[in-house]
C-alpha positions in Angstrom: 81.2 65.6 119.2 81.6 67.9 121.9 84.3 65.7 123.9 86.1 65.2 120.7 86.6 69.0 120.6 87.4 69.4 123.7 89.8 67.0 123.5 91.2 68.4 120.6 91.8 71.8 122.2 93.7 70.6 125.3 95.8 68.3 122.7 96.6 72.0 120.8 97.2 73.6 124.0 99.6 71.2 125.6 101.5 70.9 121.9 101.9 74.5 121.9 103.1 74.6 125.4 106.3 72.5 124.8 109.9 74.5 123.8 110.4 74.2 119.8 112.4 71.5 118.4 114.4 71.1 115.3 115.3 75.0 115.2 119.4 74.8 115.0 121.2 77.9 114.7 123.0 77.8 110.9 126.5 79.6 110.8 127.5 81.0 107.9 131.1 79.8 107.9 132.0 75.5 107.2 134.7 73.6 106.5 135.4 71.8 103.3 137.3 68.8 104.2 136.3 65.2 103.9 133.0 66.7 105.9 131.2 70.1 106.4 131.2 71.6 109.6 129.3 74.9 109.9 130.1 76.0 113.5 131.7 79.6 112.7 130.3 83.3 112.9 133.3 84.8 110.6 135.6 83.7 108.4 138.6 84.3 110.5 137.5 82.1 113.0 137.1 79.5 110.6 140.2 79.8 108.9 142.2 79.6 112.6 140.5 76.2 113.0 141.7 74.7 109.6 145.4 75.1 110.3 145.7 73.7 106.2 143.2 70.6 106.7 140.5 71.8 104.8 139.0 75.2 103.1 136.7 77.5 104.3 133.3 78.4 102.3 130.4 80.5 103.1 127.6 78.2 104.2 125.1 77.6 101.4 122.0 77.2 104.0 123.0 80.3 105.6 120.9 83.1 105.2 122.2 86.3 104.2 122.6 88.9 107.1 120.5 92.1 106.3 122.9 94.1 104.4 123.9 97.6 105.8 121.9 101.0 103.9 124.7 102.2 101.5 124.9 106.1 101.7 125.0 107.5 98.3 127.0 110.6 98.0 125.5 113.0 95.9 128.1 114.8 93.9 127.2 117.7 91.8 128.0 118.7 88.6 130.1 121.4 87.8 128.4 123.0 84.5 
C-alpha cells in the first residue's frame, strides 16, 4: 500500500512537471470562405487578408475582451 502511494506521487509529480498541451491561443477574427481560419487580432487585419475571397466574422469561440469602465457623465438638472 505504501509503494503504491508512493508511486502515485512521483507519477503526479512528473505529470505536473511537463509544459501544458492543448492550450491554443483563439483569435477573435476568421474567415468565412469554404473554411474558417481564426488567425487575426482585429478586424482590419483580417479584412487585408481576404482581398474578396471570403468574409470576415467575429470568432464564436472567442472570448470577449474585458470591456473598458464607461465614465458616466453626470449632468445636472437645471430646475
Amino acid at each position: 500500500m505504501r509503494s503504491a502511494a508512493v508511486t502515485l506521487c512521483i507519477a503526479s509529480a512528473f505529470e505536473m512537471s511537463l509544459p501544458a498541451t492543448g492550450r491554443t491561443e483563439t483569435y477573435p477574427w476568421c474567415i468565412q470562405g469554404e473554411t474558417w481560419e481564426c488567425y487575426y487580432m482585429t478586424r482590419e487585419q483580417c479584412e487585408l487578408t481576404v482581398d474578396y475571397h471570403g468574409f470576415c466574422v467575429a470568432n464564436p469561440e472567442a472570448l470577449p475582451s474585458p470591456a473598458a469602465p464607461r465614465s458616466r457623465s453626470v449632468r445636472q438638472r437645471e430646475r
